[in-house]
PAPARO-265897 format. One record per residue (C-alpha): x, y, z. Coordinates in steps of 0.25 Angstrom, whole numbers, padded with zeros to 4 digits, always signed. Each point is the difference from the previous one (the first is absolute). Layout:
XYZ
...
END
This chain:
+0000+0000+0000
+0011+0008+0003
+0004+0000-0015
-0014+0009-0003
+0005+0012+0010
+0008+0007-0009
-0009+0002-0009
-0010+0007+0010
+0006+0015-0003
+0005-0002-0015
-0018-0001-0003
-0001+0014+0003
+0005+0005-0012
-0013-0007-0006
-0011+0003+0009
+0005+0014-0002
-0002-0003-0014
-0015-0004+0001
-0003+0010+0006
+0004+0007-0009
-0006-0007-0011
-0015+0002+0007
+0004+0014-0001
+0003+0002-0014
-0012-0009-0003
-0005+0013-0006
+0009+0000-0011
-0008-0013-0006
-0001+0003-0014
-0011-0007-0009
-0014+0004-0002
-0011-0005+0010
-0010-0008-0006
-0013+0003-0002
-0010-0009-0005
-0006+0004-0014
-0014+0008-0001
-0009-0009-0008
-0013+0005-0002
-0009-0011+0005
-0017-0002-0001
-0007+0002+0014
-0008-0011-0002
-0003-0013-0011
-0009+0000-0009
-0014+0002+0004
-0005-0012-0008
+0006-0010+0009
+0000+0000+0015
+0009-0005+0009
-0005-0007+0011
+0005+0000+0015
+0004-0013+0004
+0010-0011+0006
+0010+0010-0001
+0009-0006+0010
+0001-0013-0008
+0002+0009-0013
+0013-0006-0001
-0003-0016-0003
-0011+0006-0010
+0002-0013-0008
-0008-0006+0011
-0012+0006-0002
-0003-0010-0011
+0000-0010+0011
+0004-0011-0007
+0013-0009+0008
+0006-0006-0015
+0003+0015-0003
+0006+0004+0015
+0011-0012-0002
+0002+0003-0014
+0004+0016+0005
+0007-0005+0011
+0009-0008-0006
+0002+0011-0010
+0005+0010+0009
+0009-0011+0005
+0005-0004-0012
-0001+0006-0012
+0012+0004-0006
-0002+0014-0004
-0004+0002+0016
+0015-0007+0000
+0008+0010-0007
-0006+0011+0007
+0002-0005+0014
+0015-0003-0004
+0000+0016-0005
-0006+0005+0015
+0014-0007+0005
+0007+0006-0009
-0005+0015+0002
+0001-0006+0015
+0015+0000-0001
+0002+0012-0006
-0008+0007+0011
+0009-0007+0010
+0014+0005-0011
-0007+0014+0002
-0002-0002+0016
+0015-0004+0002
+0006+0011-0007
-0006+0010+0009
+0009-0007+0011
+0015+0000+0002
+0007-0010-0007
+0009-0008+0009
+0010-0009-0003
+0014-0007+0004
+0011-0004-0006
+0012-0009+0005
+0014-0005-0007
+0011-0006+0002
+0013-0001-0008
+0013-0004+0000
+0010+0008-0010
+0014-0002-0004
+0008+0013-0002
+0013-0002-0008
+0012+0008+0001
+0001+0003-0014
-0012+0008+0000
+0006+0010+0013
+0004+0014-0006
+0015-0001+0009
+0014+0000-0004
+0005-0011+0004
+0015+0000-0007
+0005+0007+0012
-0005-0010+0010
+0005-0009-0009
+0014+0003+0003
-0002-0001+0014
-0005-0014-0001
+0007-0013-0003
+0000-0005-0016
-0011-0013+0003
-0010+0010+0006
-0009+0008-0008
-0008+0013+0005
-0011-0003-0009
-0004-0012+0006
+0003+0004+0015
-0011+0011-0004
-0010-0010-0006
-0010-0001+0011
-0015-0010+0002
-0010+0008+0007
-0013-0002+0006
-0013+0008-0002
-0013-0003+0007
-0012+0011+0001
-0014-0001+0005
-0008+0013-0003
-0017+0004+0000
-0004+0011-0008
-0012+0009+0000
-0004+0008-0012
-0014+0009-0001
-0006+0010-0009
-0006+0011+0005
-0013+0002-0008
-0001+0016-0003
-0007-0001-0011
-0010-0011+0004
+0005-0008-0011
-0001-0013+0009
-0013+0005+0004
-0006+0001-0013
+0005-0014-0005
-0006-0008+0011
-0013+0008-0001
+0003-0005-0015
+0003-0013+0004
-0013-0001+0010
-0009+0005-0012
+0005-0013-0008
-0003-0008+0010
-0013+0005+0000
-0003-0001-0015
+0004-0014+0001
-0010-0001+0010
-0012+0004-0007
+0006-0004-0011
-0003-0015+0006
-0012+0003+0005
-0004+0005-0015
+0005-0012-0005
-0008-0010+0009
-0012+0010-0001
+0001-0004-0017
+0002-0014+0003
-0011-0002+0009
-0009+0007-0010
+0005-0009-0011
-0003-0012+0008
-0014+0004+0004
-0003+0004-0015
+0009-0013-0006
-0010-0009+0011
-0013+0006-0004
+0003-0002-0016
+0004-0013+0004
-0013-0003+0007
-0006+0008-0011
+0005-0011-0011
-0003-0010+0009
-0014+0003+0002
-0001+0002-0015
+0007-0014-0004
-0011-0006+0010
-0012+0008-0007
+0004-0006-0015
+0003-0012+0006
-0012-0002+0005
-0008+0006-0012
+0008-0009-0009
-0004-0012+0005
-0014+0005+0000
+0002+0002-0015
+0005-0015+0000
-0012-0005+0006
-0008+0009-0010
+0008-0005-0012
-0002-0014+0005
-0014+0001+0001
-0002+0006-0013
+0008-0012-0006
-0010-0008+0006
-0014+0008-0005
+0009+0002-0014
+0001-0018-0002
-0016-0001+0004
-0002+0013-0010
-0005+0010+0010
+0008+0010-0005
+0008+0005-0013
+0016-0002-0001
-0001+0015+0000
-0005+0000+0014
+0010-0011+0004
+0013+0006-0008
-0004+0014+0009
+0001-0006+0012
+0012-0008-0004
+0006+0015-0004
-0004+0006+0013
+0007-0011+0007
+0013-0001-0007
+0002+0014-0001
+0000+0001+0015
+0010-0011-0001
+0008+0007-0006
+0000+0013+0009
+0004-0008+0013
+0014-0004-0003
+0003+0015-0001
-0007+0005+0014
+0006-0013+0006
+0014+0007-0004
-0002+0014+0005
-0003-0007+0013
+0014-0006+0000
+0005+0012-0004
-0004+0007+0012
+0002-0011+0011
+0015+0001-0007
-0001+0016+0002
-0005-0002+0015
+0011-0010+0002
+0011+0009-0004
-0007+0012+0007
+0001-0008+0014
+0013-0005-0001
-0002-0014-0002
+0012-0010-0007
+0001-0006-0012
-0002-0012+0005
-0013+0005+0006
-0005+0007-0013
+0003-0014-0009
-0004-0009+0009
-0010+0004+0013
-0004+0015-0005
-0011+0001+0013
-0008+0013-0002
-0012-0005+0008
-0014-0006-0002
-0008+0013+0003
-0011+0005-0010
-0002+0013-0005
-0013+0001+0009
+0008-0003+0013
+0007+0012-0003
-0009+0012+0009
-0002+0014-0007
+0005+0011+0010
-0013+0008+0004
+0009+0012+0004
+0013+0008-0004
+0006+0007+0013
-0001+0015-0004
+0011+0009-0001
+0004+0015-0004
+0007+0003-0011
+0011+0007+0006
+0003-0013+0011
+0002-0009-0015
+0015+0006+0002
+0002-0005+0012
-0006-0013-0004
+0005-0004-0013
+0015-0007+0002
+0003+0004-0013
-0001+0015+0003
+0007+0000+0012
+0011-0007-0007
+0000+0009-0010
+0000+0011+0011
+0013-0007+0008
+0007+0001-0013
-0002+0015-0002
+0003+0002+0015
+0015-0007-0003
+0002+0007-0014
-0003+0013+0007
+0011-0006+0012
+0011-0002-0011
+0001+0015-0004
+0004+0003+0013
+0008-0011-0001
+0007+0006-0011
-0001+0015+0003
+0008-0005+0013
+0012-0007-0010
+0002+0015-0004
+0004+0003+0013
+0013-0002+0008
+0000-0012+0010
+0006-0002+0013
+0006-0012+0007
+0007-0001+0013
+0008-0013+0002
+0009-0005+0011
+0006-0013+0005
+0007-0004+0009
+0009-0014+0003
+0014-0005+0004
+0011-0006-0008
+0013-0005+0005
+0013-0008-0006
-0004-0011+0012
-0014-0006+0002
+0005+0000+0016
+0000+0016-0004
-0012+0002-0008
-0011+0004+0013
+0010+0009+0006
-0001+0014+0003
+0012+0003-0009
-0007-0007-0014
-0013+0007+0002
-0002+0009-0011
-0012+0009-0006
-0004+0010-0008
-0014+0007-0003
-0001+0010-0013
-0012+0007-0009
+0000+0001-0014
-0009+0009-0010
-0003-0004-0013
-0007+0005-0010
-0001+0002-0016
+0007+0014-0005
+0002-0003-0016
-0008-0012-0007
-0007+0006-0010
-0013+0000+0002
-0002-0016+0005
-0006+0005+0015
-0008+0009-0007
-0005-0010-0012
-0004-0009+0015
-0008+0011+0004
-0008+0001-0012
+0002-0016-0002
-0008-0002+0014
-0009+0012-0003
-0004-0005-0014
-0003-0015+0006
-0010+0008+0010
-0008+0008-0009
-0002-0015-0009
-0005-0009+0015
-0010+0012+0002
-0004-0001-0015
-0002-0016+0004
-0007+0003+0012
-0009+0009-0005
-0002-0009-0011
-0002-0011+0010
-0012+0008+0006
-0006+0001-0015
-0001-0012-0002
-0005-0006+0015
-0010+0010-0002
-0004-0005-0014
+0001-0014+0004
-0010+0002+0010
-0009+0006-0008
-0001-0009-0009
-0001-0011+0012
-0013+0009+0005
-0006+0000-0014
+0002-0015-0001
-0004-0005+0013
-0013+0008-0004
-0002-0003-0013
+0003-0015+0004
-0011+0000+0009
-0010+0006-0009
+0005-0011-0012
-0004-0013+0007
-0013+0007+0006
-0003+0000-0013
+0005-0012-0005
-0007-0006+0012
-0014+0006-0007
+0004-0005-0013
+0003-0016+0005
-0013-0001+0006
-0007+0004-0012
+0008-0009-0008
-0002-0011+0008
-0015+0001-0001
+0000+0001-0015
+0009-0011+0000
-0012-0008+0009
-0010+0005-0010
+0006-0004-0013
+0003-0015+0007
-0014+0000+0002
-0006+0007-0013
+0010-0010-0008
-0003-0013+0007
-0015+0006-0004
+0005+0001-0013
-0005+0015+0000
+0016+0004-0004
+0010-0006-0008
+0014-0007+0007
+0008+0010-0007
-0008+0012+0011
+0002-0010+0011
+0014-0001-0003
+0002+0015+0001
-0006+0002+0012
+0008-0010+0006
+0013+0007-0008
-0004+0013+0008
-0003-0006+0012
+0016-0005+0000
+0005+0014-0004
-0008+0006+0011
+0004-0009+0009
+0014+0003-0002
+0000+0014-0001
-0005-0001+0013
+0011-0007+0004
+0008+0007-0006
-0007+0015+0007
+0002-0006+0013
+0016-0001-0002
+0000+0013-0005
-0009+0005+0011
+0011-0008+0010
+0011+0007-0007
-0004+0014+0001
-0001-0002+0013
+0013-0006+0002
+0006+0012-0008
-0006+0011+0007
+0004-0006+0013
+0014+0000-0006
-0001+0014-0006
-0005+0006+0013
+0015-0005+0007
-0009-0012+0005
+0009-0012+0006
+0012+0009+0005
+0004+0002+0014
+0001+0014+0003
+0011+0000+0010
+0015-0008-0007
+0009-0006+0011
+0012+0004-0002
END
């Protein structure tokens, strides 16, 4: 411990220093930052309304469609998607950088410890040695008698700091903090797109699925009808005419499956890739679960919101934001590498011809000194910084503004399709249930033989478009929903652990 005590009046030079350095914070060059005025609505559009509720659960909004397959199917996204991957792998990054920024606000300490042996001829002396040649005998020479093997051994610690007079530090780890936070929100805008592209992959798929059921089923209802017309086509009921349009009807929806049957494995594949699954999983056990369309549940209310509180929300404004904020940092940055610096460094150690010697008062040595550097002639490279970093800022507030343009866009559109969504399969609702019943009527009228089989087939043609277009409405519907939820900076927690 004794060692440590010598040290005790030598850091005064440096507490001196910061205090100092906290009074010339004042000299801080750089702009502050100011956050951009955007000119935004005071409310959405009047057509639609935002209803109050389940605020607090806003967050795990792909919940509200209440259907378990779709939580593990997210859940494991956000665990292992790969996109998700890479992002996290950039928060460590920006993490280190931080922590680089952090330490070079601290004095850098260090040691430093040698030994050597060095041989030191006579040769190289720069004596006369002819006259104590002469006093010696012939066999003995002075060069050698002067050739010496010599000891070294050192141990020394250092302290170096720079004094930050121009906030130059101060701006780079503010710099470095604002990374850290895009890469943030970066993550969180990155999970907050995946997870809309599973809920909206999963309901198409559910979508196919549901459709692929429909003309399956329908098809095999136009095989029992072609069969049966066989049948009253060999006892002469009916005209080969009658019996080559059902045939028609039938094969043609034959034909139509394959192609529906692929879009569904097209969109498993997609939901598997979105989730993270492996190879092996996507060839061979691809599980995207066995829920219907209809187990999915419609949200019956969207949390409401003020415009203004959208750039809070949204992690991709915010992201957007925290790299303004460290642009703005860097021309301080670069305003202060203008500027002379000053360090103050000092050490202190011992070193001795003999390790018996090297901890004694007579080897201790030290030294403490302060340097000022600073650019006088180099033709315009600080300044050309200075603009550099200036230039860089003025193009992330473009992106930033640019950013809340777009967030804003997106969710209009999202308002105008969640609402025109819902007015779609009203509609389409009306218009199955009226096909349905002329379906029933033209059954009816041509087993009465009041209409021909080519009226009955049509009914039943539109009765299968009908019915998928309602299938098709309700994923719509579902996928507006998921996209305003997604637009309105739903799924993102609001306060990032750093």
């Amino acid at each position: 411990m004794h060692r440590n005590r010598p040290w005790g009046p030598r850091l005064k030079p440096f507490t001196t220093a910061s205090a100092l350095a906290l009074l010339l914070a004042g000299c801080a060059v750089g702009p502050e930052y100011q956050t951009p005025d955007i000119e935004l609505p005071e409310s959405w559009p009047a057509h639609i309304t935002l209803e109050q509720q389940a605020r607090d659960d806003w967050h795990r909004w792909w919940q509200r469609f209440e259907d378990p397959a779709l939580n593990r199917l997210v859940e494991r996204a956000s665990e292992d998607n790969l996109e998700l991957a890479i992002q996290l792998a950039r928060i460590r990054e920006a993490r280190a950088q931080l922590g680089f920024a952090d330490a070079e606000r601290f004095p850098t300490v260090g040691y430093q410890a040698e030994a050597n042996r060095e041989r030191t001829p006579g040769a190289a002396l720069p004596i006369d040695v002819q006259p104590v040649q002469e006093l010696l005998t012939s066999t003995n020479n002075v060069q050698e008698l002067l050739t010496s093997t010599n000891n070294q051994y050192s141990l020394a610690a250092s302290l170096e700091y720079e004094i930050d007079l121009w906030g130059r530090l101060a701006n780079q780890r503010a710099a470095a903090m604002a990374a850290l936070q895009e890469s943030l929100f970066a993550r969180d805008a990155a999970e907050l797109g995946v997870i809309g592209d599973v809920v909206t992959t999963y309901v198409s798929l559910k979508s196919a699925e549901a459709q692929q059921a429909l003309m399956e089923e329908t098809l095999a209802a136009y095989q029992e009808t072609y069969r049966l017309q066989a049948l009253r086509f060999e006892h002469g009921d009916i005209s080969e005419l009658e019996l080559r349009q059902a045939e028609a009807e039938w094969r043609n929806l034959q034909a139509e499956l394959p192609s529906l049957k692929q879009q569904v494995e097209t969109l498993r594949g997609a939901l598997g890739t979105l989730v993270g699954m492996s190879p092996d999983e996507l060839l061979t056990t691809l599980d995207t679960g066995t829920s219907r369309l209809d187990d999915l549940a419609q949200p019956v209310g969207i949390p409401a919101m003020m415009p203004s509180a959208m750039l809070q929300r949204r992690p991709d404004i915010r992201s957007a934001e925290a790299a303004l904020i460290a642009a703005t940092a860097q021309i301080g940055v670069a305003e202060a590498n203008r500027l002379p610096s000053l360090n103050l460094s000092s050490f202190l150690g011992t070193a001795a011809a003999s390790t018996s010697d090297l901890f004694s008062d007579v080897a201790r040595t030290w030294g403490v000194g302060a340097s000022v550097m600073g650019p006088l002639f180099d033709f315009g490279r600080s300044q050309s910084g200075v603009e550099s970093a200036e230039a860089l800022a003025e193009q992330a507030e473009a992106q930033y503004r640019l950013t809340v343009l777009t967030a804003f866009n997106e969710v209009r559109d999202a308002l105008y399709s969640y609402d025109f969504s819902k007015r779609r399969l009203a509609a389409i609702d009306e218009q199955l249930e009226a096909v349905a019943r002329t379906r029933e009527l033209a059954v009816l009228m041509y087993d009465q033989g009041q209409v021909s089989q080519l009226e009955r087939l049509d009914a039943e043609r539109n009765l299968l478009s009908a019915r998928l277009a309602q299938a098709d409405a309700r994923r719509e519907q579902l996928a507006a929903t998921a996209t305003l939820f997604k637009a309105l900076g739903g799924g993102w927690q609001e306060t990032p652990v750093y």
